[in-house]
Every structure is written in structure tokens, then in C-alpha cells.
C-alpha positions in Angstrom: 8.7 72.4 127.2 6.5 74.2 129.6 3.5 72.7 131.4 2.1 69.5 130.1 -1.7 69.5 130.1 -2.6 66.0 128.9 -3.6 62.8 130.4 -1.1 60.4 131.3 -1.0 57.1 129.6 0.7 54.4 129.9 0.5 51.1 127.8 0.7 48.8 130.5 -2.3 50.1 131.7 -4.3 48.7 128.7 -4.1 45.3 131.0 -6.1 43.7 133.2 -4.9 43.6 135.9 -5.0 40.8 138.2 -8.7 39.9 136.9 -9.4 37.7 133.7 -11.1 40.2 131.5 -14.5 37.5 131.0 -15.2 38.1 134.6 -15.2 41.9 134.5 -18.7 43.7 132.7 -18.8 44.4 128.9 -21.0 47.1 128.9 -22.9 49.8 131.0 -25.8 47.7 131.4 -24.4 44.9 132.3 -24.0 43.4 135.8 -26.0 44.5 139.1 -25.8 48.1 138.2 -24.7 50.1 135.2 -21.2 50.7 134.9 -18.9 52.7 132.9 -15.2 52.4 132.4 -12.6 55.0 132.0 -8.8 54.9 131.2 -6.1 57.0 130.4 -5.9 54.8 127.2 -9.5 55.8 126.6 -11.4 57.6 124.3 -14.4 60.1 124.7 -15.7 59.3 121.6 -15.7 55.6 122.8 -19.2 54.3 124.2 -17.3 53.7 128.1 -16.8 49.8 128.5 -14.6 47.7 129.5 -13.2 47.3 126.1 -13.7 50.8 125.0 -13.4 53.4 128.2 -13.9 56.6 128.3 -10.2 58.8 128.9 -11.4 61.5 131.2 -14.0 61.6 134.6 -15.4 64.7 133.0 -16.7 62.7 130.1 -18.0 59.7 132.2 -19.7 62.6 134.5 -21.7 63.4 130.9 -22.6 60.0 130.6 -23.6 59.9 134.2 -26.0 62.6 133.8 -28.0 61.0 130.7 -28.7 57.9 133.0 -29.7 59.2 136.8 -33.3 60.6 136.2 -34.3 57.0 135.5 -32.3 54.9 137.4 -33.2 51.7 138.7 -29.5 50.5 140.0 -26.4 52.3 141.2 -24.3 54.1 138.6 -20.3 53.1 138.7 -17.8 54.7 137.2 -14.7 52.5 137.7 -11.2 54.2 136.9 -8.3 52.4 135.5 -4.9 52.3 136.7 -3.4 56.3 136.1 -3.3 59.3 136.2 -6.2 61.7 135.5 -5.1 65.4 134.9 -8.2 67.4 135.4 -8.7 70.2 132.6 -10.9 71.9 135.3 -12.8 71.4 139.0 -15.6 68.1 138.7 -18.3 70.5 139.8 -21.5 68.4 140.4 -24.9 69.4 140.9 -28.4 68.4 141.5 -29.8 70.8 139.1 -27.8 69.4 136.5 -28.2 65.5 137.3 -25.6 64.6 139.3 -27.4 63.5 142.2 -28.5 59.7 142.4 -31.9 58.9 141.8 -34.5 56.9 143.1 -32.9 55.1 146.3 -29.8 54.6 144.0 -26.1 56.1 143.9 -23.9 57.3 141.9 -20.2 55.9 142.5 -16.9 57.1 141.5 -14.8 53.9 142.1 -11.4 53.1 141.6 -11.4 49.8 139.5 -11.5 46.7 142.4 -12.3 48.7 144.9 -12.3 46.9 148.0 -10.8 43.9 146.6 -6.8 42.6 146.7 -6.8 43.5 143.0 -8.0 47.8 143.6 -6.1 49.4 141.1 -4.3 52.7 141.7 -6.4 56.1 140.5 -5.3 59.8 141.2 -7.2 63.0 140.1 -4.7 65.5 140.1 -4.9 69.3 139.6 -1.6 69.3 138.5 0.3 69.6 135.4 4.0 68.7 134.7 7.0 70.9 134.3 9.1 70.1 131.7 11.7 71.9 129.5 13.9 72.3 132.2 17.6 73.8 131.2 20.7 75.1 133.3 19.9 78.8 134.7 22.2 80.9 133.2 22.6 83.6 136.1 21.8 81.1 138.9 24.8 78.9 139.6 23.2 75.4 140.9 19.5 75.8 139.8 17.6 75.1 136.7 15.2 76.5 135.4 12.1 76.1 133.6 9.8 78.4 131.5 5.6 78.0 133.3 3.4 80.8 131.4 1.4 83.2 133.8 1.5 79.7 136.0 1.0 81.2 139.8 2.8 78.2 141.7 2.7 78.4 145.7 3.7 74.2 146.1 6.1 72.2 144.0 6.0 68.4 144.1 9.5 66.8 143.0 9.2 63.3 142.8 6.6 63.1 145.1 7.8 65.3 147.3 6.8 68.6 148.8 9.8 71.1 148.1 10.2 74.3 150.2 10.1 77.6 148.4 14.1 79.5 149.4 13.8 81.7 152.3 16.2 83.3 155.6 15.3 82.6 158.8 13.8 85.2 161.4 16.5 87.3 162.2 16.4 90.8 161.7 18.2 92.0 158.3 22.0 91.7 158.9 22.6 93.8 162.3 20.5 97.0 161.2 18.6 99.0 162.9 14.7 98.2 162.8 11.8 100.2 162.9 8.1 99.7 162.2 6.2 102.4 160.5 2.6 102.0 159.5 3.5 101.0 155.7 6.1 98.3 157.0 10.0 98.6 157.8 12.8 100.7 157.9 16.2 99.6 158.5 19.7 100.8 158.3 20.8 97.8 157.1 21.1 97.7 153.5 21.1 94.1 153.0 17.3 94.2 152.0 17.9 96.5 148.9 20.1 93.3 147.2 16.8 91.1 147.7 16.0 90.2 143.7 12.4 90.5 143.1 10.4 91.8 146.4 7.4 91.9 144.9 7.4 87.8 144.6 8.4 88.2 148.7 6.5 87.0 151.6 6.9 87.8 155.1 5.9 84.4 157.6 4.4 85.4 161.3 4.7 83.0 164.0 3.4 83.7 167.3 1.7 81.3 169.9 -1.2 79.8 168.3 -1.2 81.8 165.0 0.6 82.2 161.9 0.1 85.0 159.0 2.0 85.8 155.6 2.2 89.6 154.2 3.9 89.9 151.1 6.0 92.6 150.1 5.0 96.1 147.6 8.8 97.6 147.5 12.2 98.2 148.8 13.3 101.0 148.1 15.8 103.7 150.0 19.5 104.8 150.0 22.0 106.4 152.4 22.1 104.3 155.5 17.9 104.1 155.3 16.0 100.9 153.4 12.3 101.1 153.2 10.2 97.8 153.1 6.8 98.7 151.8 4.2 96.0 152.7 1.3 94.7 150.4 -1.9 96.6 151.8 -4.5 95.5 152.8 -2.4 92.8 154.7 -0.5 94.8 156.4 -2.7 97.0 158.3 -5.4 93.4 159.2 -2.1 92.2 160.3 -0.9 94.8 163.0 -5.0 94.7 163.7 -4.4 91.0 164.5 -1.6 90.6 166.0 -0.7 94.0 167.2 1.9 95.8 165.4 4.7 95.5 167.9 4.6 91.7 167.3 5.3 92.5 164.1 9.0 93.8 164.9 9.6 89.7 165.3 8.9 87.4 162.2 9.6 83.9 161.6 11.2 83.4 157.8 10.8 85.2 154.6 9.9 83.2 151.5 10.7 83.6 147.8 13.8 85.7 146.9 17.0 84.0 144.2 18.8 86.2 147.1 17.7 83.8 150.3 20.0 80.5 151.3 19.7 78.0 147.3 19.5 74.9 149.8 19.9 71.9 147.7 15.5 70.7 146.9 14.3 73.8 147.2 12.9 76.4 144.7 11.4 79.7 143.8 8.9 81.3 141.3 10.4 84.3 139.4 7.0 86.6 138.4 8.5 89.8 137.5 7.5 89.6 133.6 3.9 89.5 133.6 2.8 85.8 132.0 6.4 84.8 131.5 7.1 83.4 135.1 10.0 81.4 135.5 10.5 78.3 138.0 14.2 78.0 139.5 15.4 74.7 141.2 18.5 73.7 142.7 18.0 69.8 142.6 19.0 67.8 145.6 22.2 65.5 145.0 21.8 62.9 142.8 18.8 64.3 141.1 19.0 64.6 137.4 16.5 67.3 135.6 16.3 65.2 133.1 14.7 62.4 134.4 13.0 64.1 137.5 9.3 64.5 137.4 8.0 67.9 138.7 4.6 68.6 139.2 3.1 72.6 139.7 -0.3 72.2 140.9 -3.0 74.5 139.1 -5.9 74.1 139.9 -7.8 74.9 143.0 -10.2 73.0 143.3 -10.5 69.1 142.2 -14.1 68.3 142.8 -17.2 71.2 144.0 -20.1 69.7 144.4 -23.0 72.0 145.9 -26.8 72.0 146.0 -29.6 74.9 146.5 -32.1 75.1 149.5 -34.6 72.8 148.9 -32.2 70.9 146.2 -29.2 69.5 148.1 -26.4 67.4 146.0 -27.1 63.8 147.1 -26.3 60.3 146.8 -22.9 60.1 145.6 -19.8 58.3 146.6 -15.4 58.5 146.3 -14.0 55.5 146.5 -10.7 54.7 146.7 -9.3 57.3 144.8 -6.1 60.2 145.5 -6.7 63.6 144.9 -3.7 65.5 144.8 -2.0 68.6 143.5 -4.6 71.4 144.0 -3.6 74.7 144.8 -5.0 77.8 146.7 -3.9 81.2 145.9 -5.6 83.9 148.3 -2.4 84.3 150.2 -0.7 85.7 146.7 -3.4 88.4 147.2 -2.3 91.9 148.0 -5.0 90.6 151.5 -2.3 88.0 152.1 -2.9 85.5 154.7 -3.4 87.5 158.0 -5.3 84.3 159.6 -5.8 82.8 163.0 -6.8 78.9 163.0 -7.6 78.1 159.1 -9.3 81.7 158.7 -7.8 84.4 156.9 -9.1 88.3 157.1 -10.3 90.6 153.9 -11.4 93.7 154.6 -14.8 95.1 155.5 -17.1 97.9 156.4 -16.6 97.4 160.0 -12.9 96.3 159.7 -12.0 93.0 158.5 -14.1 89.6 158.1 -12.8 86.5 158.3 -13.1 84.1 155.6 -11.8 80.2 156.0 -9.4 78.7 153.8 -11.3 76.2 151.8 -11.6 72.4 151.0 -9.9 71.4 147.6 -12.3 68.7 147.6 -15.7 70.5 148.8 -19.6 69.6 149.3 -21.7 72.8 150.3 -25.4 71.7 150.5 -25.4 68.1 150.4 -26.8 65.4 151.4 -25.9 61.3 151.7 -22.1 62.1 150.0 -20.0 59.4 150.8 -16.2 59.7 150.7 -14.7 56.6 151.8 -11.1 54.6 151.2 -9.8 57.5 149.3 -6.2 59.6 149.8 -5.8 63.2 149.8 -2.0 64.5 149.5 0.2 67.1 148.4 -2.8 70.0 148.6 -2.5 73.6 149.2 -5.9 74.4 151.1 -7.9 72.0 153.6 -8.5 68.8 152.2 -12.3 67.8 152.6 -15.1 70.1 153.2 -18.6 69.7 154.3 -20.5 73.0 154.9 -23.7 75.6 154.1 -26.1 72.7 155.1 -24.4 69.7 154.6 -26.2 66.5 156.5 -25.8 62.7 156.7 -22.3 62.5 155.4 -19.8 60.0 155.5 -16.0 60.1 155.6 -14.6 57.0 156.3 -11.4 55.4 155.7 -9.9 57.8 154.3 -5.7 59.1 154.9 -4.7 62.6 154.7 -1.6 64.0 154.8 0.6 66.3 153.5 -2.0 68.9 152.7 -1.0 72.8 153.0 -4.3 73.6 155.8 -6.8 71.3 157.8 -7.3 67.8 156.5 -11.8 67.8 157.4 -13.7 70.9 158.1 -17.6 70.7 158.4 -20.0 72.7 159.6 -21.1 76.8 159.7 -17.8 78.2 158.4 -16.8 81.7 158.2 -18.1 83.8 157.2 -21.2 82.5 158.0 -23.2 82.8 161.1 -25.3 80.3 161.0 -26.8 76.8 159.1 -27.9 73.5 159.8 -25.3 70.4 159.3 -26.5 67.5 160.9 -26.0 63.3 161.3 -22.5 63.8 160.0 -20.0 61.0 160.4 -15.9 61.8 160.3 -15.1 57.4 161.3 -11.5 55.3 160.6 -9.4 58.5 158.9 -5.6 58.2 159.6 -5.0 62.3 159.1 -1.2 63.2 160.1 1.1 65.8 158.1 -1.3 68.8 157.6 -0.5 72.4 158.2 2.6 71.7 155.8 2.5 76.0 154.8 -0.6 76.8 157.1 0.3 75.6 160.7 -2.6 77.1 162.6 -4.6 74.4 161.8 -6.4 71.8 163.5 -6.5 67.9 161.3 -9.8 68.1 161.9 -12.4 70.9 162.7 -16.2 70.8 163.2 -16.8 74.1 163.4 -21.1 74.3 164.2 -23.3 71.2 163.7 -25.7 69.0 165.2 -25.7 64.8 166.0 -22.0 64.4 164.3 -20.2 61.9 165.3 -16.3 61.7 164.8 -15.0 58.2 165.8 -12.0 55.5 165.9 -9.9 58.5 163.8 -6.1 58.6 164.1 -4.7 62.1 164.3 -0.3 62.5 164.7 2.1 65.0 163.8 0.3 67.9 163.2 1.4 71.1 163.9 -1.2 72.7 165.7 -4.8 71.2 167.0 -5.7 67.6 166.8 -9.3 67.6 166.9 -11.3 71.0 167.2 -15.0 71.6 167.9 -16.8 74.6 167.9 -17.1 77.7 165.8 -14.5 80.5 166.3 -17.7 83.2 167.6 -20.1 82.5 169.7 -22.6 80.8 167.6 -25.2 79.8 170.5 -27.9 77.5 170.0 -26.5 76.0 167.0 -23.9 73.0 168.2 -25.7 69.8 170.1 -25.7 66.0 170.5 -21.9 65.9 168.8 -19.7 62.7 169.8 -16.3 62.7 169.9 -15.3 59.2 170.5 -12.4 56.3 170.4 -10.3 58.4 168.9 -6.3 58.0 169.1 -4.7 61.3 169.3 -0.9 62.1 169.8 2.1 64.4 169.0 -0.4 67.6 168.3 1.4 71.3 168.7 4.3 70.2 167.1 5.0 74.2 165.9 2.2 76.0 167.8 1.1 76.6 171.5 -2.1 77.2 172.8 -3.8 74.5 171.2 -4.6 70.9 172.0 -5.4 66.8 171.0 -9.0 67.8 171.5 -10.0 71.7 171.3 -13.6 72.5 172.4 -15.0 76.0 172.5 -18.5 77.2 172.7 -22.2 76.3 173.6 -22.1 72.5 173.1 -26.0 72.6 173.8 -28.8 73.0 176.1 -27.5 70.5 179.0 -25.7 67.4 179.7 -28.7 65.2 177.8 -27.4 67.0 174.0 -24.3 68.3 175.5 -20.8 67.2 173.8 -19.8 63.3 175.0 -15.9 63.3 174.5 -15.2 59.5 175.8 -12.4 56.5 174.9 -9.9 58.6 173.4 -6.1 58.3 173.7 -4.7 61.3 173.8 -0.4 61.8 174.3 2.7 62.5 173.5 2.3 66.4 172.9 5.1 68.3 175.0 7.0 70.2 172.0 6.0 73.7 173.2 6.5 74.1 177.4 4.2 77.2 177.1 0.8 75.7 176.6 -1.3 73.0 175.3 -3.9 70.5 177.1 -4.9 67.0 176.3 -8.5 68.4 176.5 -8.7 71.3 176.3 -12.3 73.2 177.5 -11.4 76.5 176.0 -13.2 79.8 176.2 -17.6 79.6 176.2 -17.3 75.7 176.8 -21.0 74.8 178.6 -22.4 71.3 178.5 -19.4 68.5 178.1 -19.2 65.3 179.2 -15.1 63.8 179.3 -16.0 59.9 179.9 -13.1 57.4 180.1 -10.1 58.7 177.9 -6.8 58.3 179.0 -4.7 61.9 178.4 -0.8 62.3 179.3 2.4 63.6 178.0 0.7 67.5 177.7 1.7 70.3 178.9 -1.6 70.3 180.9 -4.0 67.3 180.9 -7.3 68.9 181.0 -8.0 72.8 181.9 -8.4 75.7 179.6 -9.5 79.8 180.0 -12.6 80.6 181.4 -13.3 84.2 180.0 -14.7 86.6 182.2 -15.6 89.1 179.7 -19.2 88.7 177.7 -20.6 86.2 179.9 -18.0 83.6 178.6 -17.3 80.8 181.2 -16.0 77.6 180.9 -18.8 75.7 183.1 -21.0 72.5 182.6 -18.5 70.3 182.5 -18.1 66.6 184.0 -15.1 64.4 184.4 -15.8 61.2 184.7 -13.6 57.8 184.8 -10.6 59.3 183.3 -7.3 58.4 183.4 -4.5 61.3 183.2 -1.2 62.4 184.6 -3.4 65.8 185.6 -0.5 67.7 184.6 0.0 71.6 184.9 2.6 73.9 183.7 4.8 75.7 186.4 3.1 79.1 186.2 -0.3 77.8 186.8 -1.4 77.5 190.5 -2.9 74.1 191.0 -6.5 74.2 192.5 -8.2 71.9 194.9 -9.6 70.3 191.7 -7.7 68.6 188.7 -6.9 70.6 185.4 -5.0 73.4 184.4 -7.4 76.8 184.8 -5.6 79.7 184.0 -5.8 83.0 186.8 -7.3 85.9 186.0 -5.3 89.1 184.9 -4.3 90.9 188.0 -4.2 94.0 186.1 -7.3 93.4 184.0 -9.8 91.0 185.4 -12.5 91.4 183.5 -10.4 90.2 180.4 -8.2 87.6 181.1 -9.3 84.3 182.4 -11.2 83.5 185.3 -12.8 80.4 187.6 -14.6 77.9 185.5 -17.9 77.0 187.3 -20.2 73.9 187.9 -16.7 71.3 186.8 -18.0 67.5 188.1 -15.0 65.0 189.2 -16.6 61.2 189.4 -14.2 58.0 189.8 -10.7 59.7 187.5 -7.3 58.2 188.4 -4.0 60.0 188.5 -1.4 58.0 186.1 2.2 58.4 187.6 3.6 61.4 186.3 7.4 60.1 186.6 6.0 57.3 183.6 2.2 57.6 183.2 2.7 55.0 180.1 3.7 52.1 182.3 1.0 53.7 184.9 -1.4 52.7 182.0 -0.5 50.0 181.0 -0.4 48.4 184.7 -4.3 49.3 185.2 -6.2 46.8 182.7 -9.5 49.3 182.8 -6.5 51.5 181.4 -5.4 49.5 178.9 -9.1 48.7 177.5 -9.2 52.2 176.6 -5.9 52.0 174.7 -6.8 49.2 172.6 -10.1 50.3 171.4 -9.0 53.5 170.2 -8.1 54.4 166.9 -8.6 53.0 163.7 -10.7 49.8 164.1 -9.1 46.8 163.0 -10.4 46.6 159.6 -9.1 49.9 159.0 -5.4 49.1 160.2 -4.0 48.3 157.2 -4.5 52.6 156.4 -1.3 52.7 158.5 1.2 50.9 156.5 0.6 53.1 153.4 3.4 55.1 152.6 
């Protein structure tokens, strides 16, 4: 009953599989490097071989650390077949020896890596829900018992079940009003709402999306009061001005909202006693059904010290999966804009940035390569606070609550060095499952990265964003942005793009940003705005080299802000192929692109002309089908076919 906490173990695991046991190492020292087993049949107390494996990573990390101040070979720790619950985060290190030594790695493998034979290895921060019984008062639902278990996602059977909620009308025909502490209606349809502290309030509007939950309802008469959590409420009429917060999209987490078959809700009204309520789809039996509540919120932190970066480790082929994040159950909420989210400060609010459940601050040489990163509820992979020489390759991402990569100076910070990064052959679609404003994959300030042959699809908001969200100047040059295959971004939100640029990209075209060989299409879900390519807001010093952008609302274009010597400027065209596409209430100019007039009424704050744009040899695709355009010009078609994964990397697109 309850939450299972133990590893999962399987006897079929105990097997070989697919590899006689006489060709596989005996012990750590043998073979070209030492090597260390573990299982879910293991043991701690076993010595980690092949014969006798260790049961949990955090056991084989102890191991680990006895062996790297005097290695003379890489370290592997090969995984068995199953599934790891982690007790806690795998927090490495340099101070306490996690770091390869001597020229040598550490690796944390899953067993045959790279082979026909790899066997399948998840970390998970989750833990199982079981116990589950008819609820008594709930007709359709069970329900389970969880503890003081916060739970924001639910994983039934491998899939990510929505929490109930009501759509965005007003409630029920009343009459609405916004005070400074939240609503008042004369409908009294809110006051039957079960539980309003567990409630949460969704925003929706353009290109951002905030949640506020809810203190009270309370009232009588003809009047109901909805009390909003503070601080949330007053960073989110500071956001998004308050009259936009008349409109809202849903409202999450009441036994009172729509019971649609699959979804659930967390009852929290008895202090560590919570209760989890499902109605089951049909068909499913709670009996046989595996649920899994993810706990913890971070899987792996590994971090160094100035002077003492993390280094020389490597992920591969592993999943990590169900981690949480929990700052939006905060009475600060989620008031956010892109993956930041506000907290109060002396001057007003400061914005913080949702973080990686897998994340590397200070480190150095980290490679993170043929892994899988699903069912999370923050950003998936995080390089950041001096991070250099990284490596995520092969990786796929999906189905993650945020972003799927962020590297670079993050909020809050201001400033850092994170340089010779390399974000090659990911297949990243499905993110922004509960936190749409975000972009699959976001370098936010760094130098000489280089982000290559990446498929990015179905995302909700950005496809590829570089820059930071101030104007950090001086801090972003030589960055590369190529080969990539980018479609069906801005699938919920406007305003965004397949690749977002904003900011100083450096000191001239020589370090500037080179965006070149990317495919970028298929993205016309919201007619009010978003651009292939979009050159947003301080963009200076850009080349756009060969890529091949249609099917956007606009092809290329963005705001050039008058206000705080912001321009969009420095930026040369050359050799692309696009529809040059502009929406209707955007005058065309004598050039390509989609630029945004300035505010008749407020010049100096709206957008303006973008200066020093360079047009060399671009070709206008058909707009009636600027597919078949494509594919009819064979320089075109070159483009096409290199982008994306490579072809040793295509095989990431057939996983399920």
C-alpha cells in the first residue's frame, strides 16, 4: 500500500542477455579498463562483478570514488537490464572524486552500449503507487493513500495523465471582477469547488503562460470571493498586466472539475495524509495498472567550484525519467515568461529559470550521449555557471514538463563563461507538456557552441532559442547553429519561432552567430505570429547562410526595438531559400522579411526599422506550394537532405 520505495527486480534479469557470460569481464580489473557491474538483482555488500553486481548507482558511485585518484584506464560502470529507483539525486563532485583522472573517464554505461545487444537501463525519480481501492465519495475514481507525497505529474502505464480541470470560461454566467487579491463573482458556482487551496489558475496569452494557485473562496449572498496565493498574484498582474488576468485558460486540480476518464487529482487538505484520485480510462484495471508519482527533483547534480570544475564523465545510453519540480506549488507560483519564473525581490521581482532534472553547473568534458530523458517535470538537461567542452549527442527528449537542453548564463545570473559546447544528433519533440513557453532547446549566453544536425518537432513554443533574455553584451560570440531540421514549432504559443535569436551575437560578422543548412517548416498553428528565423529584439552580428524556411507565419523578420538602443541590425541573408512570407497586418518592405512598424502612438516603444540587413543570391519558393518549389531546385534539395540527424543517428527516430 502506499509508495513503493525499492528497486525493481526481476529474475529474468539475472541473464545474460544475448552475450555468453565467458566473453563479458569477471572482475573490475579486468579488461581494457576497470569495470564494475550493477543489477537490480545485486547486492551492495557484493564486490561489483559480473557475477556479483552491485544493486544501486549510488553504491557503484562509492566504488567509483576509491579508484579515480589513481587511475590509469577509464572507469565503467555498466547497468543491467531494470529499473533503478533512486533513494536520492546522484550528486557528483570534483571535491569528492567524481571527476576522472589522469586523461581517463569515468562512464556510466548501459550494459552493451553501442552494440545490437545494449540492454535497457532507466534511473527513475519515481516511486510506485500502489494500494489503490474504490473511492468511496468519488463515483468512477480510485483512490490511493501517498503520505505528505506533493505529486504535480502522474505516469499511468507510461503515460502522462492530465490533472481534472474546466476550461477558460468565466464561472457559470457570473458577473466578474478583478480586485487586487483576485476575483469576485456573482456567480456562486466557485463556492462548490472542493479543496481551493489544491487549485491552480493556468494563463495563456501570446508567448507566455503563468499558474497562480488559489488561498480561498469564500463569500455569500450573490458575491463569491477568490482569494489568490500571494506573492503570485501581484508578479502576475506585474507581468502580464492585471486586465489580462480577467481572461484565463483552464483551472487545474478540483474533485469538482470535468472526472474525464485518465485523468487525476491530488487531494492535500490533511497535512501528510494526501490522497491521489483516478478515474481509469476504459479498460484499465487498478489492479494490474502500474502508476508511477515522481518524487524526486532532481536525478543526477553534478557541479564543480571555480578553479575545480566537475570533469571527465560520461551517460551513456541510459533513461532518466520521473523527476519532479515543485516551485509552481509555491505560494510564488509560476508567474513565468519563456522557462523563467518570478520570486520576489528588493526592486520587485527576479526571475529565476526552471531547472534541468539532469544538471552540470561548473563542468568541464561531461559527456551525455545515446541516452533518453522522458516523463520529467522541469527542463531536461542543463549545462550552466561555467560549463565548457560538453557534449550532448544522440540523445531523444520528449515528454518533459519544460525545455529539453538549456546551457549557458541562466537567470538569475548576469554573467559567466560557457564555452566549446556541443548540442549534435538530438531528436527533442514533445516538451513544454505543463510549461508551454518553452523553447526544445535554449542557449541562453556562451561562446564557440555549436548546435548541429538536431531534430526539433512538435513543441509548443520555440524550436531553437539563442540568446539571453537581458541584454547581456559582450558575452555571446562564435556560436553555430547549423544543419539542423526544424518543423511544427508554436504549436500553442505565438510570438515565437524554429530559430529565436535575440541579443549581441558578438563583435562583427568574423564571431557573429552563423545560422546555415537548416530546414525549418511546417509551423502555421497560430495566424498571429511566428517566423522561421526569427531576428528578435538587440539581434547585431548574424549570418543566415543557405537554410530553406517556409510554411511560417513569416519567414524571416522580427522587432527591431527602438527603445534602449535596441535594434535589430548586422544581419546578412545569404543563399536562402524561403516562401518570404508575411502576415496580413504587416506592410511588406522593399526588402524580404517580416519587420514589424513602429507604434503610431508610441514610437519610441514599439518596433522600428532594422538597420544594415545584407540580401546576396536568396530565392523566393512558390508560396501556392513552396515544398514542390524545393524540391524542383536540386541546390534546394541538398539542403533538405543534409539536415537533421545524420545518418548514423536515424535510427533515434523509430523509438517509441
Amino acid at each position: 500500500m502506499g509508495i513503493k520505495r525499492t528497486v525493481a527486480a526481476s529474475a529474468a534479469a539475472m541473464l545474460v542477455i544475448g552475450v555468453p557470460l565467458a566473453t563479458l569481464p569477471r572482475s573490475a580489473s579486468a579488461g581494457p579498463g576497470l569495470r564494475l557491474f550493477v543489477a537490480p538483482w545485486g547486492n551492495d555488500a557484493w564486490p561489483g562483478t559480473i557475477e556479483r553486481p552491485f544493486a544501486t548507482p549510488e553504491r557503484a558511485q562509492r566504488a567509483v570514488r576509491k579508484l579515480t585518484a589513481t587511475m590509469a584506464s577509464d572507469v565503467v560502470v555498466d547497468f543491467r537490464t531494470g529499473l533503478y529507483r533512486l533513494a536520492e539525486p546522484l550528486t557528483l563532485t570534483d571535491d569528492a572524486g567524481d571527476s576522472g583522472r589522469n586523461g581517463h573517464r569515468v562512464i556510466y554505461q548501459a550494459h552493451g552500449y553501442g552494440t545490437p545487444h545494449q540492454e535497457k537501463v532507466t534511473l527513475s525519480g519515481g516511486r510506485e503507487v500502489t494500494g489503490w481501492r474504490p473511492a468511496e465519495n468519488l463515483k468512477g475514481f480510485w483512490r490511493a493513500d501517498v503520505g505528505g507525497t506533493d505529486v504535480r505529474q502522474l505516469y499511468v502505464n507510461d503515460r502522462r495523465a492530465p490533472r481534472l480541470s474546466r476550461g477558460s470560461s468565466g464561472p457559470d454566467g457570473g458577473v466578474l471582477k478583478l480586485t487586487r487579491t483576485g476575483y469576485t463573482t456573482t456567480s456562486a458556482v466557485p463556492r462548490t469547488w472542493r479543496n481551493p487551496a489544491d487549485i491552480e489558475f493556468v494563463y495563456r496569452y501570446s508567448y507566455v503562460e503563468g499558474r497562480c494557485g488559489v488561498a480561498g473562496i469564500s463569500g455569500g449572498a450573490g458575491k463569491t470571493t477568490i482569494t489568490m496565493d500571494q506573492p503570485c498574484w501581484d508578479m502576475a498582474r506585474n507581468l502580464y498586466g492585471a486586465e489580462a488576468l480577467k481572461e484565463w485558460f483552464a483551472i487545474e486540480n478540483s474533485p469538482s472539475f470535468p472526472s474525464r476518464p485518465g485523468s487525476w487529482y491530488l487531494d492535500r487538505s490533511r497535512p501528510g495524509r494526501h490522497v491521489l484520485l483516478y478515474r481509469p480510462l476504459p479498460g484499465e484495471d487498478m489492479r494490474r495498472v502500474r502508476v508511477t508519482a515522481p518524487v524526486l527533483q532532481s536525478l543526477v547534480n553534478g557541479s564543480g567550484r571555480p578553479g575545480r570544475p566537475l570533469h571527465d564523465i560520461a551517460f551513456k545510453g541510459l533513461t532518466f525519467a520521473h523527476a519532479t519540480w515543485l516551485a509552481p506549488n509555491e505560494p510564488g507560483g509560476f508567474a513565468a515568461a519563456w522557462s523563467m519564473y518570478m520570486r520576489p525581490a528588493k526592486d520587485g521581482m527576479t526571475a529565476l529559470t526552471v531547472p534541468g532534472n539532469v544538471a552540470f553547473h561548473t563542468s568541464e568534458r561531461i559527456t551525455v550521449e545515446g541516452n533518453r530523458f522522458a516523463h520529467l517535470g522541469a527542463q531536461a538537461l542543463e549545462f550552466s555557471k561555467n560549463s565548457s567542452y560538453n557534449v550532448v549527442d544522440g540523445n531523444v527528449v520528449t515528454d518533459v514538463s519544460d525545455g529539453g537542453i538549456l546551457l549557458g548564463v541562466v537567470p538569475p545570473d548576469m554573467k559567466g563563461t560557457n564555452r566549446g559546447n556541443r548540442v549534435t544528433n538530438n531528436w527533442i519533440h514533445g516538451t513544454g507538456a505543463e510549461y508551454s513557453a518553452s523553447s526544445a532547446i535554449w542557449d541562453t549566453a556562451t561562446q564557440h557552441t555549436t548546435i548541429a544536425h538536431n531534430q526539433v518537432n512538435d513543441v509548443p513554443y520555440s524550436g531553437i532559442l539563442s540568446g539571453p533574455s537581458e541584454d547581456l553584451r559582450g558575452i555571446m560570440r562564435g556560436n553555430r547553429i547549423l544543419d539542423n531540421r526544424v518543423f511544427r514549432t508554436n504549436r500553442l504559443l505565438a510570438d515565437g519561432g524554429g530559430i529565436y535569436l535575440r541579443g549581441e551575437q558578438g563583435t562583427g560578422f568574423a564571431d557573429g552567430a552563423v545560422i546555415s543548412g537548416n530546414v525549418v517548416t511546417e509551423s502555421k498553428f497560430n495566424p498571429e505570429w511566428n517566423v522561421g528565423i526569427y531576428t528578435d529584439d538587440s539581434t547585431n552580428w548574424v549570418t543566415v547562410d543557405r537554410n530553406v524556411v517556409y510554411d511560417y507565419v513569416a519567414s524571416i523578420g522580427g522587432c527591431s526595438e527602438e527603445w534602449g538602443n535596441r535594434p535589430v541590425q548586422n544581419v546578412r541573408y545569404r543563399g536562402n531559400f524561403w516562401d518570404d512570407a508575411v502576415p496580413s497586418w504587416v506592410k511588406r518592405r522593399e526588402f524580404p522579411g517580416a519587420w514589424p512598424p513602429a507604434d503610431e502612438q508610441n514610437p519610441e516603444e514599439g518596433c522600428g526599422e532594422p538597420r544594415k540587413l545584407h540580401f546576396e543570391r536568396n530565392t523566393k519558393l512558390s508560396p501556392a506550394n513552396p515544398g514542390r518549389a524545393c524540391g524542383a531546385d536540386p541546390r534546394c534539395v541538398a539542403i533538405v537532405r543534409n539536415a537533421g540527424l545524420l545518418p548514423p543517428y536515424r535510427h533515434l527516430l523509430l523509438t517509441p
